[in-house]
C-alpha positions in Angstrom: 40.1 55.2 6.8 40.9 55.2 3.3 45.1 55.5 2.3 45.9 56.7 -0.9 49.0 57.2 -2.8 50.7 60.5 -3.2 50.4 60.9 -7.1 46.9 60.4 -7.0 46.7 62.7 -4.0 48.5 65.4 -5.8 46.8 64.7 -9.1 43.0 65.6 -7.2 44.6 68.8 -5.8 46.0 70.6 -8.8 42.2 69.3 -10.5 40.6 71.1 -7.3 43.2 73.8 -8.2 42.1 74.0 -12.1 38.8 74.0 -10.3 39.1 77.5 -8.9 38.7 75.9 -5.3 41.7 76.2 -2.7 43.6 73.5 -1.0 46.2 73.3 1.2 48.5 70.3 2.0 51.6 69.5 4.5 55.2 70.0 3.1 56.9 67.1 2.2 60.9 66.2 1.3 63.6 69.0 2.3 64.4 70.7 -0.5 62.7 74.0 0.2 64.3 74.0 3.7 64.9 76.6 5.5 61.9 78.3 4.2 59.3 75.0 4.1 60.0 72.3 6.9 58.3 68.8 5.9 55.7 67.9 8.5 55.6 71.1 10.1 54.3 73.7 7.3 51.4 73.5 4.9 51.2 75.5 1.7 47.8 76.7 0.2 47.4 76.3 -3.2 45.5 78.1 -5.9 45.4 78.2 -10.0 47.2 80.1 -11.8 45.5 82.7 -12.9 48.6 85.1 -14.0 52.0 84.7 -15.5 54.6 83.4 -12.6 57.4 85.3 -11.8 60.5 85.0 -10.3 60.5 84.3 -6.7 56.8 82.5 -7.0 56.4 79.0 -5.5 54.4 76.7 -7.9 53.7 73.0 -7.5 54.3 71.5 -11.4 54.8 67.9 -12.9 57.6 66.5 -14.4 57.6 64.2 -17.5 58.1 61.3 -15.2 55.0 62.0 -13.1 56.8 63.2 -10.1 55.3 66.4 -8.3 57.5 68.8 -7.4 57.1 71.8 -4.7 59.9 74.7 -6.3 60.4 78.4 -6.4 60.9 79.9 -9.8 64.6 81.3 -10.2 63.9 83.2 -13.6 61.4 83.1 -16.6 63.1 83.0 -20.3 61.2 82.7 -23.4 58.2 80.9 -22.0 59.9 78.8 -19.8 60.2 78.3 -16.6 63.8 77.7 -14.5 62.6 76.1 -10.6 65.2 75.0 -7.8 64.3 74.3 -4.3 65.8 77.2 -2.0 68.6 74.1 -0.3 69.3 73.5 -3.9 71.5 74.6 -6.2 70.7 72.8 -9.7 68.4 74.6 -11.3 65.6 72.4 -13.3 64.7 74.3 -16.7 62.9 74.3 -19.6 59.8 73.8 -18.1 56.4 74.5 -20.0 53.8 76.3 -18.6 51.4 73.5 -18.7 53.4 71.8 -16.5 52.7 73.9 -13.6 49.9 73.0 -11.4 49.4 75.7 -9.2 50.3 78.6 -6.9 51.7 78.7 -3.5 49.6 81.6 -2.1 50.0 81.2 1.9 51.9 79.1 3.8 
């Protein structure tokens, strides 16, 4: 068996994702509860193939490096505005480059 870390993990699913192929991983972390329990749901993940919009779940990157699973509160000149639904600071300003990919099943 063969462990390896969770950047590197995430960093060969979005490249699947830019890939055109589908993957699917478990939920991690709490801040999309109620909606997305860690360890019990799995999201399935796609590219983005069309603008956003409010309401979509994308997986993006931060400047640090750090992935982050978030739903997109609102769209404003280019941008996008994510918050975990158990969240209430909303992270902005993020570039469109920085999202990975699509939640399209869970």
């Amino acid at each position: 068996m063969k462990t390896i870390d969770t950047k590197s993990f995430l960093d060969t699913l979005c490249t699947l994702c830019e890939e055109g192929k589908t993957v699917s991983t478990v939920v991690e972390g709490g801040s999309m509860l109620p909606f997305l329990s860690p360890g019990r749901d799995y999201v399935f993940l796609n590219k983005i193939t069309k603008a956003p919009k409010r309401g979509d779940i994308v997986l993006y990157k931060r400047k640090n490096g750090d992935y982050i699973l978030h739903r997109i509160q609102k769209v404003r000149n280019g941008e996008y505005f994510l918050v975990g639904d158990r969240q209430t600071q909303v992270e902005g300003g993020i570039k469109k480059e920085n999202l990975c990919a699509i939640v399209t099943e869970v």
